[in-house]
N, CA, C and O atoms as a MOPAC input file, in Angstrom:
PM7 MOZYME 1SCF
protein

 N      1.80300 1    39.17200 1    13.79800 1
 C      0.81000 1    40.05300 1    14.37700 1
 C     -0.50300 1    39.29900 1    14.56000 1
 O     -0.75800 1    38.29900 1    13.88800 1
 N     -1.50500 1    39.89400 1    15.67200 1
 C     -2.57900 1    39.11100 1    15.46200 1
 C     -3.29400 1    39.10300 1    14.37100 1
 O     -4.14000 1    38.20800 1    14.36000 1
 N     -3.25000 1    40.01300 1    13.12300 1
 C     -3.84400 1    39.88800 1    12.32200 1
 C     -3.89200 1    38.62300 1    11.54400 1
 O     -4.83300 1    37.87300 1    11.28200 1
 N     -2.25700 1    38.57500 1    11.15400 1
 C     -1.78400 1    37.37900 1    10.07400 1
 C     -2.56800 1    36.45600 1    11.31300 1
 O     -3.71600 1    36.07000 1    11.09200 1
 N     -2.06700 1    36.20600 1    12.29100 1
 C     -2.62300 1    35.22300 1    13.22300 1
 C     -4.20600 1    34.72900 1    12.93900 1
 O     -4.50100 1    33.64200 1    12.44300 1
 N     -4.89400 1    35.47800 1    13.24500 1
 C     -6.18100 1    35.30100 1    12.92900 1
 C     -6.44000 1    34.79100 1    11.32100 1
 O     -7.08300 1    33.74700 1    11.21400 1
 N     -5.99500 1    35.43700 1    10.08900 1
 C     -5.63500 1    34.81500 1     9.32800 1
 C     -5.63400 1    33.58400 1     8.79800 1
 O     -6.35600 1    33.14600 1     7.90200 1
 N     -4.52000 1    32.88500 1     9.58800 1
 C     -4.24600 1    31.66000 1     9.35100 1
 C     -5.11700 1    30.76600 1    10.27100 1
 O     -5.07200 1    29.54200 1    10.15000 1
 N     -5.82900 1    31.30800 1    11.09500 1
 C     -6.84500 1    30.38400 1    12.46700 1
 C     -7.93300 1    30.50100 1    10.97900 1
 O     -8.09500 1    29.35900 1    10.54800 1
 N     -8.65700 1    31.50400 1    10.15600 1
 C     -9.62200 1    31.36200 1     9.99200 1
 C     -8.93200 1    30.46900 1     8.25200 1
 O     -9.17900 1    29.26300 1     8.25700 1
 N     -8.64800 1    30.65800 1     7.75900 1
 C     -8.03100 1    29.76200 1     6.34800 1
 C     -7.58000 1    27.99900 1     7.19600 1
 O     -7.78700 1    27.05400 1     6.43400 1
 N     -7.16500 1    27.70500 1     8.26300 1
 C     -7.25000 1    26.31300 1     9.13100 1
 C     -8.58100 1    26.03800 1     9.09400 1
 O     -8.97100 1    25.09500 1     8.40500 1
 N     -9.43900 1    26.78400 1     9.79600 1
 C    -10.79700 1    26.43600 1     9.87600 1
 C    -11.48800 1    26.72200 1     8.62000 1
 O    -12.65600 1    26.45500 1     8.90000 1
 N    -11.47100 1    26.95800 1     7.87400 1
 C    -12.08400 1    26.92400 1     6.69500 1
 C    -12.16800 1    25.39100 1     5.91700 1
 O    -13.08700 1    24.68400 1     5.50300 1
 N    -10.29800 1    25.26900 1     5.97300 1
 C     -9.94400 1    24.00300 1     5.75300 1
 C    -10.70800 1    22.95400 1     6.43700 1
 O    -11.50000 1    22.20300 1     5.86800 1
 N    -10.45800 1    22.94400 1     7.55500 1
 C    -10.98300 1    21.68000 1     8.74700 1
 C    -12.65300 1    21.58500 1     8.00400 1
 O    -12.89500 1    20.46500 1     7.55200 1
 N    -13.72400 1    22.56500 1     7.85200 1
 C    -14.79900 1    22.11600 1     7.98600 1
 C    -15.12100 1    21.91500 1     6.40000 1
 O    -16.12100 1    21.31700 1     6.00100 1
 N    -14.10300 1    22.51800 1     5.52400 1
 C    -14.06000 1    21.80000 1     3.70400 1
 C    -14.18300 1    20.03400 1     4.04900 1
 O    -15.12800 1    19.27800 1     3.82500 1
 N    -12.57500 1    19.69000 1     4.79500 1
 C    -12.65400 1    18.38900 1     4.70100 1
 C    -13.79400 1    17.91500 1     5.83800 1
 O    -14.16900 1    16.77900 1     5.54800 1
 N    -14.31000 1    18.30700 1     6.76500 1
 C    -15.80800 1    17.43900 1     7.37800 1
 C    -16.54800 1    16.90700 1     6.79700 1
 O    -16.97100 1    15.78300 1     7.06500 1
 N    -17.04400 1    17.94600 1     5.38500 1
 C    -18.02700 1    18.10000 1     4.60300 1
 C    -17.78000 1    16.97500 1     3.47600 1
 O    -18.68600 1    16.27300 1     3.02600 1
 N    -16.27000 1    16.88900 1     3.03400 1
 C    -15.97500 1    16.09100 1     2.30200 1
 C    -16.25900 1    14.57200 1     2.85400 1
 O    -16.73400 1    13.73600 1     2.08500 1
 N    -15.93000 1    14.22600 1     4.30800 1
 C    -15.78300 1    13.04200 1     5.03000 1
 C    -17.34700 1    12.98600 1     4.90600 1
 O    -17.86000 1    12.45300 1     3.92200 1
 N    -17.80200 1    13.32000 1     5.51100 1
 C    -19.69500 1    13.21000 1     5.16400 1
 C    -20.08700 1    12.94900 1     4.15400 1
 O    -21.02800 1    12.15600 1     4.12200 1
 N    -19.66800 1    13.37300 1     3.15000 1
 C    -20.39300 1    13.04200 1     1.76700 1
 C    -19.66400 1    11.73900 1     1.12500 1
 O    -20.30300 1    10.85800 1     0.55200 1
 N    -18.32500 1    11.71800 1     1.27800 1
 C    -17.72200 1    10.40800 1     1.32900 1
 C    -18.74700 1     8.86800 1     2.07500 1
 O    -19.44700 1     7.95000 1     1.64800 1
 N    -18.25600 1     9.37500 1     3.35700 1
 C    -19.67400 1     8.29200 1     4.34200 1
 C    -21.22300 1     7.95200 1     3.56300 1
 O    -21.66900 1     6.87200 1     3.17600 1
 N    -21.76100 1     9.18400 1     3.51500 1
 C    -22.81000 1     8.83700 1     2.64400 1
 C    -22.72200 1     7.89800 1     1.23400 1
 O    -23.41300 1     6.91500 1     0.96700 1
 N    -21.97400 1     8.33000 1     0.66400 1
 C    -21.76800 1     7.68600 1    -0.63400 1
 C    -21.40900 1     5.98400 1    -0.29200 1
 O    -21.98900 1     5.04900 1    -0.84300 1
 N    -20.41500 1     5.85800 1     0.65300 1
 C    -20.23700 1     4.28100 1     1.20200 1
 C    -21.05100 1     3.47400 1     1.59800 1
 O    -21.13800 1     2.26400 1     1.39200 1
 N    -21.94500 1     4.47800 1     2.45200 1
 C    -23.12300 1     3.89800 1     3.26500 1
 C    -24.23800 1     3.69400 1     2.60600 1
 O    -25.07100 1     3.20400 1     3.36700 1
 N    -24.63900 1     3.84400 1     1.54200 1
 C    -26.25000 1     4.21200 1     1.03900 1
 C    -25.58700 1     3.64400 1    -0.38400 1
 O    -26.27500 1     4.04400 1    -1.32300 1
 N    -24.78400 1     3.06700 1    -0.70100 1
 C    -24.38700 1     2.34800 1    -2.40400 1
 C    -24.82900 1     0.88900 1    -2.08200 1
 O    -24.88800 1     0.27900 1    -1.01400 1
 N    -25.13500 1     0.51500 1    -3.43800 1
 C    -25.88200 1    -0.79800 1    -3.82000 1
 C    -25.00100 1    -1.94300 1    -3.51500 1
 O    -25.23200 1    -3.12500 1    -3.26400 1
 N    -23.90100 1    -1.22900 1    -3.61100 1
 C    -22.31400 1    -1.94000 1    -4.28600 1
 C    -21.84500 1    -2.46500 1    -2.46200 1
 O    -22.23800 1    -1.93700 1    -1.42100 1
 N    -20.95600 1    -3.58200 1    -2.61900 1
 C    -19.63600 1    -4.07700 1    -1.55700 1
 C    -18.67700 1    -2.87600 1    -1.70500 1
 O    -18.74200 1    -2.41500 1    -2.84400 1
 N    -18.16300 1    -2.49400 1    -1.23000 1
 C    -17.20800 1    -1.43700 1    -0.96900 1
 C    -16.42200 1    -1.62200 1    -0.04100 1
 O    -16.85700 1    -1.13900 1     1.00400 1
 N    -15.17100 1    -2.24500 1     0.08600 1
 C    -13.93500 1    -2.58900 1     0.70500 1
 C    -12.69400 1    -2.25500 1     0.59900 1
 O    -12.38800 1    -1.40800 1    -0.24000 1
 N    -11.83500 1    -2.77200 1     1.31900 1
 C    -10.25100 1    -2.37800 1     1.51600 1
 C     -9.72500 1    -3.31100 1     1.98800 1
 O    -10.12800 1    -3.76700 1     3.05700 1
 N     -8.46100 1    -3.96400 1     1.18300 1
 C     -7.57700 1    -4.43700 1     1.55500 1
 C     -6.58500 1    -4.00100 1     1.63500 1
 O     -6.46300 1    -2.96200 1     0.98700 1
 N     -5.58500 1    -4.37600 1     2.26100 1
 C     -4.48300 1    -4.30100 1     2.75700 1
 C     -3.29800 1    -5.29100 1     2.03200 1
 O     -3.35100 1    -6.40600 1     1.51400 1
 N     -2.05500 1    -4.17700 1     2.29100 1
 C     -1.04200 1    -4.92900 1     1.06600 1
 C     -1.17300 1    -6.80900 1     1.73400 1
 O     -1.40000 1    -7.65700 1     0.87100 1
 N     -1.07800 1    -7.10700 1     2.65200 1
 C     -1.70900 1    -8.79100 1     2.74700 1
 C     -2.71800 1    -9.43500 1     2.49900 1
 O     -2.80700 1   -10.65700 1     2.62100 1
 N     -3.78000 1    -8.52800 1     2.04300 1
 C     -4.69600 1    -8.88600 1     1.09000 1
 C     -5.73800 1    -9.32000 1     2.73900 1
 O     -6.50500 1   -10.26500 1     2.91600 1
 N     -5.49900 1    -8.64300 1     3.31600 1
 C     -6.83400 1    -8.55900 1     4.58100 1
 C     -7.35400 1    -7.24500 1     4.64400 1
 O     -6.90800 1    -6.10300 1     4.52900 1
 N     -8.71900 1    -7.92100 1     4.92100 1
 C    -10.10900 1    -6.46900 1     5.08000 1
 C     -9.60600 1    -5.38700 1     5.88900 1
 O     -9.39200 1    -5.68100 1     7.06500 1
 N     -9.33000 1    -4.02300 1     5.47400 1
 C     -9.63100 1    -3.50100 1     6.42300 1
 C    -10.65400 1    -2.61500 1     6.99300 1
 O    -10.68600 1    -2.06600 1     8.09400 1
 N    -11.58500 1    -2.58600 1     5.89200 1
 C    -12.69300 1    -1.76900 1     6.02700 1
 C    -13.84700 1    -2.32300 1     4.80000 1
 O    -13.48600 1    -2.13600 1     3.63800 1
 N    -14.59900 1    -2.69400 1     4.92200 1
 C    -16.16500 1    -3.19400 1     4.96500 1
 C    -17.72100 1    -2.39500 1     5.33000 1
 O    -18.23800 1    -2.26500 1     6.43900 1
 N    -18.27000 1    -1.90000 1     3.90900 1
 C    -19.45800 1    -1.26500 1     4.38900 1
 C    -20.92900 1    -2.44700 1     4.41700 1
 O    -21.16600 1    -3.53600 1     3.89400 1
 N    -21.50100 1    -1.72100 1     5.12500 1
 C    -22.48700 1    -2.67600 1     5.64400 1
 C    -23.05100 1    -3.79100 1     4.38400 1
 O    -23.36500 1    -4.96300 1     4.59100 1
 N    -23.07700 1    -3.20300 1     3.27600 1
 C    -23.70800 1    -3.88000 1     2.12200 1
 C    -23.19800 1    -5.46900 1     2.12300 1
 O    -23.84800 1    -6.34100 1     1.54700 1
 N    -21.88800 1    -5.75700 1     2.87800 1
 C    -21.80200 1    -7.13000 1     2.91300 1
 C    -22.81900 1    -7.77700 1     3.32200 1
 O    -23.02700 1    -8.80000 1     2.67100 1
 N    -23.60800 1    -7.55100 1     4.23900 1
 C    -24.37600 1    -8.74000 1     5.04900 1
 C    -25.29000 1    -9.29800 1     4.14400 1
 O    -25.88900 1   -10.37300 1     4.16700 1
 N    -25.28600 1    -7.85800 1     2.90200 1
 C    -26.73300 1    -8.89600 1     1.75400 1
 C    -26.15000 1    -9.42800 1     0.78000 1
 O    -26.85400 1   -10.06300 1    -0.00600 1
 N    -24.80400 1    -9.33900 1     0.55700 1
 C    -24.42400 1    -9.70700 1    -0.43900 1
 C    -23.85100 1   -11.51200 1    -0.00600 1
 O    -24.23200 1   -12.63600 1    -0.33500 1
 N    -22.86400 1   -11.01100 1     0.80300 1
 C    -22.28600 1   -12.31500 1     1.45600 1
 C    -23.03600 1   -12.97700 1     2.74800 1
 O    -22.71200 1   -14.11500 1     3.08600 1
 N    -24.09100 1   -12.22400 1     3.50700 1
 C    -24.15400 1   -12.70500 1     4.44300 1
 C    -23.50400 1   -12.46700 1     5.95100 1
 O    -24.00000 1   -12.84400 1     7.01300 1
 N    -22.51800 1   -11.89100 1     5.80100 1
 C    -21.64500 1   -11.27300 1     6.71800 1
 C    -22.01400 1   -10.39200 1     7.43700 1
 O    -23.03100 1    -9.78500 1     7.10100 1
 N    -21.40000 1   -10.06100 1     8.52400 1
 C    -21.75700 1    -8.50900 1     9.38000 1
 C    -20.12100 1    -7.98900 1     8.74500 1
 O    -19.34600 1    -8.55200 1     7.97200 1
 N    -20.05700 1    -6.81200 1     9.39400 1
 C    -18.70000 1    -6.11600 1     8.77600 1
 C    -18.28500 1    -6.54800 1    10.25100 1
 O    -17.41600 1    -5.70500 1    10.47300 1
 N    -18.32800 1    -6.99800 1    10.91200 1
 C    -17.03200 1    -7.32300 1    12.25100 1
 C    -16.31700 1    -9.21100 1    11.89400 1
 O    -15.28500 1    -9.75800 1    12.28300 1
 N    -17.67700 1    -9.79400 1    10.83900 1
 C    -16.91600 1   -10.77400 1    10.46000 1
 C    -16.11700 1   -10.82400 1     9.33000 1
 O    -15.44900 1   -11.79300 1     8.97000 1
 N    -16.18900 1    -9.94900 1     8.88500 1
 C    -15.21900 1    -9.74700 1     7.82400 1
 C    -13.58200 1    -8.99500 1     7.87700 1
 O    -12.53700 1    -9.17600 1     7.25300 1
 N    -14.02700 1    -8.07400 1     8.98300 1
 C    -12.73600 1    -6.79800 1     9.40900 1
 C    -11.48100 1    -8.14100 1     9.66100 1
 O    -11.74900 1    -9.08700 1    10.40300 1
 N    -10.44800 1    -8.06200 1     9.10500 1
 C     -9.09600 1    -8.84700 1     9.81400 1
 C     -9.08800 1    -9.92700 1     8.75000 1
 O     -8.01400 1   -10.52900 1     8.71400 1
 N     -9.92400 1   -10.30400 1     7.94400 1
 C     -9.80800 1   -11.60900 1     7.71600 1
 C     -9.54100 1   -11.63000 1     6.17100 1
 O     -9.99000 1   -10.64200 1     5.59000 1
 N     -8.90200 1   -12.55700 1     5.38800 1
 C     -8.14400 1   -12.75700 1     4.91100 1
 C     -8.78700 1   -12.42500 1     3.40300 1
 O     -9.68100 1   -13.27200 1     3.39000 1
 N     -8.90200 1   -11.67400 1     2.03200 1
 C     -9.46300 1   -11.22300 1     1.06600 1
 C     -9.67700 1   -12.99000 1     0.67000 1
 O    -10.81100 1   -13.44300 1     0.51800 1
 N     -8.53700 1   -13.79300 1     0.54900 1
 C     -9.35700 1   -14.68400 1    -0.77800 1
 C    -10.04100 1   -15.95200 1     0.08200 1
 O    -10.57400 1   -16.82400 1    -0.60500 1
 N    -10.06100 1   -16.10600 1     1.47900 1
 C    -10.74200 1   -16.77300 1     1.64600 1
 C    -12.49800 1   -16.47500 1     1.47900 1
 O    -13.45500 1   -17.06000 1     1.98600 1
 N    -12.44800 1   -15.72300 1     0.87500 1
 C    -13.90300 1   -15.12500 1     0.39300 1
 C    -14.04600 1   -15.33000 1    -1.16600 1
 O    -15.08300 1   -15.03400 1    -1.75800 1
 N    -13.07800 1   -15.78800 1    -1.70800 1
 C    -12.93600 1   -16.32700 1    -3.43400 1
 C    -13.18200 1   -17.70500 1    -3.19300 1
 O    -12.64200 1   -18.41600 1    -2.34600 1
 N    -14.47700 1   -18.15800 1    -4.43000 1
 C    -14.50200 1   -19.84800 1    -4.29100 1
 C    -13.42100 1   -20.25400 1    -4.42900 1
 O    -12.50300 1   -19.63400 1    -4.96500 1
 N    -13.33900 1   -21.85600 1    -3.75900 1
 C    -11.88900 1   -22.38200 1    -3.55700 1
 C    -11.41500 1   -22.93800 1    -4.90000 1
 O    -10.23500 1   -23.28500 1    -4.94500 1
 N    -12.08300 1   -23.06000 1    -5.88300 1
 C    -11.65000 1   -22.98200 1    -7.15400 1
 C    -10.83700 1   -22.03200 1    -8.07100 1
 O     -9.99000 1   -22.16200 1    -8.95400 1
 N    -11.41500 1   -21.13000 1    -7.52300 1
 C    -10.33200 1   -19.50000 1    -8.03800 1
 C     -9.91700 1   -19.35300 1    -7.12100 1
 O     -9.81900 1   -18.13600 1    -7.28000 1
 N     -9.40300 1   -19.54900 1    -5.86500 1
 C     -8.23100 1   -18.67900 1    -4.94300 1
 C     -6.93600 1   -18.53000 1    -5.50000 1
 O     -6.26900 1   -17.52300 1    -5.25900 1
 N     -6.51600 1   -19.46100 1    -6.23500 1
 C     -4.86700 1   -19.48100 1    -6.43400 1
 C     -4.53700 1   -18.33300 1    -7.33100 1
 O     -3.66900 1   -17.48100 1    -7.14000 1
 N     -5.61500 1   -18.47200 1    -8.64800 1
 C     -5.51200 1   -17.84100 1    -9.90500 1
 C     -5.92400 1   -15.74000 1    -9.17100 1
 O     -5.38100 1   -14.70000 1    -9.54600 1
 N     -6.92900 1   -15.91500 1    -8.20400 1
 C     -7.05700 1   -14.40800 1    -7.60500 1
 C     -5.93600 1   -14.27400 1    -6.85500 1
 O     -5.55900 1   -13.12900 1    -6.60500 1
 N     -5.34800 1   -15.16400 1    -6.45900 1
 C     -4.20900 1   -14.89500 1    -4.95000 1
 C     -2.79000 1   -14.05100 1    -6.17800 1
 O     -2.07400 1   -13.05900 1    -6.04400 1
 N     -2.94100 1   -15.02700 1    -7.22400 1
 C     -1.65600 1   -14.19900 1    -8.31900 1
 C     -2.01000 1   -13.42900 1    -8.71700 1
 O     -1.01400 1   -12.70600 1    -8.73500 1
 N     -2.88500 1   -12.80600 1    -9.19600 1
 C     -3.22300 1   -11.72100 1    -9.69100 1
 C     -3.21300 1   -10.55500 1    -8.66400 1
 O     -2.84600 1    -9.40600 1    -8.91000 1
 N     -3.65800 1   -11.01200 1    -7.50900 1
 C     -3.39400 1    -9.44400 1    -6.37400 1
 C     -2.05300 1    -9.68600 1    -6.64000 1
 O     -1.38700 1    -8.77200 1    -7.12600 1
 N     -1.48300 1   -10.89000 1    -6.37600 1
 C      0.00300 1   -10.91900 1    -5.69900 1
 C      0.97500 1    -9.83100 1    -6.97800 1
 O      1.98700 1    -9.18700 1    -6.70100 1
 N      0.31900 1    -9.89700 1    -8.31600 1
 C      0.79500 1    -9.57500 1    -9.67000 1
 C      0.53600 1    -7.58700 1    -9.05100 1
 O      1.36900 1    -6.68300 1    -9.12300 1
 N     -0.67500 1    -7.53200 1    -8.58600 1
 C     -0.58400 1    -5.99800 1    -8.84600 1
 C     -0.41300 1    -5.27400 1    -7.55400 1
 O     -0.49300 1    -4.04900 1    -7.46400 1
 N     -0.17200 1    -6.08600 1    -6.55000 1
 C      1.12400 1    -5.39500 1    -5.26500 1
 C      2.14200 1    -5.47700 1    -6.12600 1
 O      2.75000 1    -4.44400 1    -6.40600 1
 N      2.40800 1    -6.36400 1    -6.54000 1
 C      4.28500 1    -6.13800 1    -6.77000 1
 C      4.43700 1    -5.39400 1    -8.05500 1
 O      5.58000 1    -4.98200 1    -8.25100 1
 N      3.49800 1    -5.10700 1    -9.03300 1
 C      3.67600 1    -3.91600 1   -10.01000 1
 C      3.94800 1    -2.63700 1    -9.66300 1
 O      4.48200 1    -1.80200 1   -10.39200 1
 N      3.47900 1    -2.44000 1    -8.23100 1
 C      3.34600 1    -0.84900 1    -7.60900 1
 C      4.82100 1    -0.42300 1    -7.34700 1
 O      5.07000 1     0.69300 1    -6.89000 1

């Protein structure tokens, strides 16, 4: 009936603008932290980078997006960080 109909349009939209609100305050929290805040990917490449790189590393986030997590570890520790991700992908 249109009732249930309407119903379920207004409990959808209720939903939809819960999670907006959530995505916004998420964003904020990424965007405005002191902190590097990233994502890799099970190959251990960036896939997401908030701006805070450029003061930390120097970077923009378009030089970082794609590119490889430990070539960003001094080349002294890459091997010993490369096993340790490699250790807690393959624990999962």
């Amino acid at each position: 009936t249109i009732g249930i109909e309407l119903g379920q349009f207004i409990k959808k939209r209720e939903a939809y603008n819960n999670l907006r609100r959530m995505d916004e305050k998420y964003r904020q929290v990424i965007e405005t932290s002191e902190e590097w805040i990233y994502e890799i990917d099970t190959h251990l490449v960036f896939t997401f980078s908030n701006h805070r790189v450029q003061k930390i590393l120097g970077y923009s986030v378009k030089e970082v997006l794609g590119k490889d997590f430990i070539s960003f570890v001094a080349a002294a520790d890459q091997a010993e960080v490369k096993k340790k991700c490699e250790y807690f992908l393959n624990d999962k």
